[in-house]
C-alpha positions in Angstrom: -1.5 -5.1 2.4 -1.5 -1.4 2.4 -3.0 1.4 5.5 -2.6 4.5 3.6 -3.9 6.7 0.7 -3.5 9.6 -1.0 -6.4 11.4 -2.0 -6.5 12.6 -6.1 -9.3 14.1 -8.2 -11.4 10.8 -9.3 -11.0 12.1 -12.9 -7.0 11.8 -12.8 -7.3 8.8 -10.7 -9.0 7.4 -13.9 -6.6 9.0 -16.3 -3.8 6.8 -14.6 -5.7 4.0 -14.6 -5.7 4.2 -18.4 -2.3 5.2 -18.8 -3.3 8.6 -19.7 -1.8 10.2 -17.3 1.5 9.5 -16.2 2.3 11.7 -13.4 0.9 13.1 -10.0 1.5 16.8 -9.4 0.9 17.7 -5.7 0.5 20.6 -3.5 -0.3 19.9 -0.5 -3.9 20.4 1.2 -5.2 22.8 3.8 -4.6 20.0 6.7 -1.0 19.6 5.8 1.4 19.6 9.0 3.5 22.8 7.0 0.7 23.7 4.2 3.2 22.0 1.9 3.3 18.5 0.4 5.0 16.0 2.2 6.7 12.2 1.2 5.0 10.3 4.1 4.7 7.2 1.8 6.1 5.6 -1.1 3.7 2.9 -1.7 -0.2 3.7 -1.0 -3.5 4.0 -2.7 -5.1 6.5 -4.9 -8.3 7.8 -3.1 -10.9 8.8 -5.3 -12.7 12.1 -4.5 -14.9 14.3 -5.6 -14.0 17.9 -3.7 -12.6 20.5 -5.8 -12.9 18.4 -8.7 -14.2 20.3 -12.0 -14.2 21.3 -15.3 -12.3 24.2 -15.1 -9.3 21.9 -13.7 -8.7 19.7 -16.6 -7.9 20.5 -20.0 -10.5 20.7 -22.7 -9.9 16.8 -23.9 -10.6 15.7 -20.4 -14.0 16.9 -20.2 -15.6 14.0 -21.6 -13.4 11.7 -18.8 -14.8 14.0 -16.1 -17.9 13.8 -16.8 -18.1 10.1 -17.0 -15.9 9.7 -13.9 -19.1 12.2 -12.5 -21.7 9.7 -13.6 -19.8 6.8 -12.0 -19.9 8.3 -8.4 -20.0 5.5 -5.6 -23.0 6.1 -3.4 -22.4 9.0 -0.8 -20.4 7.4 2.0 -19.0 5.1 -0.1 -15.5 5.2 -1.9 -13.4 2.5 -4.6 -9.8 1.7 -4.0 -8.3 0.0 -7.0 -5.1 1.7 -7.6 -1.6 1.1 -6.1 0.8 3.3 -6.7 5.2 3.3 -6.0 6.6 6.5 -6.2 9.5 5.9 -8.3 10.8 9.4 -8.5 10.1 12.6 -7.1 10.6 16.3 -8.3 10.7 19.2 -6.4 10.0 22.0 -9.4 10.2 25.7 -8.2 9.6 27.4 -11.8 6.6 27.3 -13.9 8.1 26.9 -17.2 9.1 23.7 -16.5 6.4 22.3 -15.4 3.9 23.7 -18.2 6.2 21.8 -20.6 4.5 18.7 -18.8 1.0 19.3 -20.2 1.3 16.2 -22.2 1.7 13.9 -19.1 -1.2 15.0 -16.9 -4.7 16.0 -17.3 -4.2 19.4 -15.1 -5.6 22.7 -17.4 -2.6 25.0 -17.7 -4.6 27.5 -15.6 -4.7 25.1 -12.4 -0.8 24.3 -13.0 0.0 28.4 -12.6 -2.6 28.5 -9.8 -1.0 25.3 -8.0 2.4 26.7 -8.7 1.3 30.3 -7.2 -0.1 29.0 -4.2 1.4 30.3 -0.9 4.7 29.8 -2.1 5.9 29.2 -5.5 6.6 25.0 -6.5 4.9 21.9 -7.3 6.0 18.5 -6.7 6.1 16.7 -9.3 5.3 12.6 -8.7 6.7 9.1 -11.2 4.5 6.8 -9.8 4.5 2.9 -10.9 0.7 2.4 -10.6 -0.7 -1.0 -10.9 -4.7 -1.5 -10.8 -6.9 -4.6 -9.0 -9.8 -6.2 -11.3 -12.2 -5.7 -8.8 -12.4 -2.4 -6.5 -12.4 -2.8 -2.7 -15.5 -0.7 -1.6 -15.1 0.9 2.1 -17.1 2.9 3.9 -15.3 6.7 4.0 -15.3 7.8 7.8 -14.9 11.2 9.7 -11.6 10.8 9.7 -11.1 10.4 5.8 -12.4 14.2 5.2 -10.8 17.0 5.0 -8.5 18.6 2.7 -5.7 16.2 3.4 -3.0 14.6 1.2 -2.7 11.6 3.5 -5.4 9.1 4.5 -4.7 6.1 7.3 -7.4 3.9 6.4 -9.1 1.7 9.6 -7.2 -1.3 8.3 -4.6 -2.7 6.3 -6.0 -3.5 2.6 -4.6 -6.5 0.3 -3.3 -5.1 -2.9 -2.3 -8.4 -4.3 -3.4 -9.3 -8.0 -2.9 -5.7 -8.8 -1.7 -5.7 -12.5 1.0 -2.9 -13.8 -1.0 -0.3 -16.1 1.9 1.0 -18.3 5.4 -2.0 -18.9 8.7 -1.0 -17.8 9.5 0.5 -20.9 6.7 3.2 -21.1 7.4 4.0 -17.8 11.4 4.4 -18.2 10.2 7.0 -21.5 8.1 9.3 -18.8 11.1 9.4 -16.7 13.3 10.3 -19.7 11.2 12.8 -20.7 10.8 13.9 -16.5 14.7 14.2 -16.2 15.1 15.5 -20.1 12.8 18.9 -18.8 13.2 19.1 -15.1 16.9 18.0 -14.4 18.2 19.7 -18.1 22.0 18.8 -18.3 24.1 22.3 -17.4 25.7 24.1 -20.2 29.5 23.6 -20.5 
C-alpha cells in the first residue's frame, strides 16, 4: 500500500512505462518548502499530469508519444495511477555538461534540460528509479489538494500496489546505473 506520489509529465510517465525512459530529472515545483527538489520518499507513484506538458519539452522523437499520451487524457477530475517507482539512486548534478550527455535516457528536449538546469540556481537532480507497472490502473478522483505545482502528493488513502510487475530486469537496470555513475561520478584522474 502506498499514500504518496510524485507528479511527472503524463508523456514521461508513459516513456518509463515502456522502458523508454530510464531516469527522472527533477527540479522542484513552485510549492516546494525551499523552491528546490526534495527526497521526501523513496517508494511512491508516478502521477500523471497534464500542466506544463508540451511539445517544446520533449525531443523531436517523442512527439508522436505526446500526442498519443494527449488523446488518452482521463476525463477532467479524473487521474490513473499504475506506476510504482523505488528510487534506487539519486544524483545531485550541478553542471550542465553532464547532464546533456543523458539525452539518451530521458525524453526531456535539450532546451528544457538548460532551462531546468538554469532555474533559480544552477542543478538538476537526477533520479534511478526501479519502476514496476499494475495491469489495470487505479482511477481516483484528483482533489483540491492534488493541484498545484508540487513534487509531492499525499493521496486521501493508502493505495495497494501489489501485482505490479518490474518494467525493465535487473540487468537493464544495473547498465543505466553504469552508464549514471560512468558520466556523473567519472573516476578522478591520477
Amino acid at each position: 500500500m502506498l499514500r504518496y506520489a510524485l507528479k511527472e509529465w503524463a508523456v514521461i510517465c508513459r516513456a518509463l512505462a515502456s522502458g523508454e525512459q530510464t531516469i527522472l530529472l527533477r527540479k522542484g515545483g513552485i510549492a516546494e518548502k525551499r523552491g528546490d527538489f526534495e527526497i521526501e520518499h523513496r517508494r511512491f507513484w508516478l502521477y500523471p499530469t497534464y500542466v506544463h506538458q508540451q511539445a517544446t519539452g520533449v525531443r523531436a522523437e517523442a512527439i508522436p508519444l505526446l500526442e498519443q499520451v494527449q488523446k488518452a487524457h482521463p476525463p477532467t477530475g479524473n487521474v490513473c495511477l499504475d506506476l510504482v517507482a523505488d528510487i534506487v539512486e539519486v544524483y545531485h548534478v550541478t553542471e550542465l555538461a553532464p547532464l546533456l550527455q543523458l539525452a539518451p535516457l530521458h525524453l526531456w528536449s535539450e532546451e528544457t534540460v538548460r532551462a531546468r538546469f538554469a532555474y533559480k540556481q544552477p542543478g538538476l537532480h537526477v533520479l534511478a528509479v526501479r519502476l514496476a507497472k499494475l495491469t489495470t490502473p487505479l482511477e481516483l478522483r484528483e482533489t483540491d489538494a492534488y493541484a498545484g505545482c508540487r513534487s509531492w502528493v499525499e493521496l486521501d488513502q493508502p493505495l495497494p500496489d501489489d501485482g505490479a510487475t518490474p518494467v525493465l530486469d535487473e540487468s537493464a537496470l544495473t547498465r543505466v546505473l553504469t552508464i549514471l555513475d560512468q558520466i556523473l561520478q567519472p573516476p578522478a584522474l591520477a
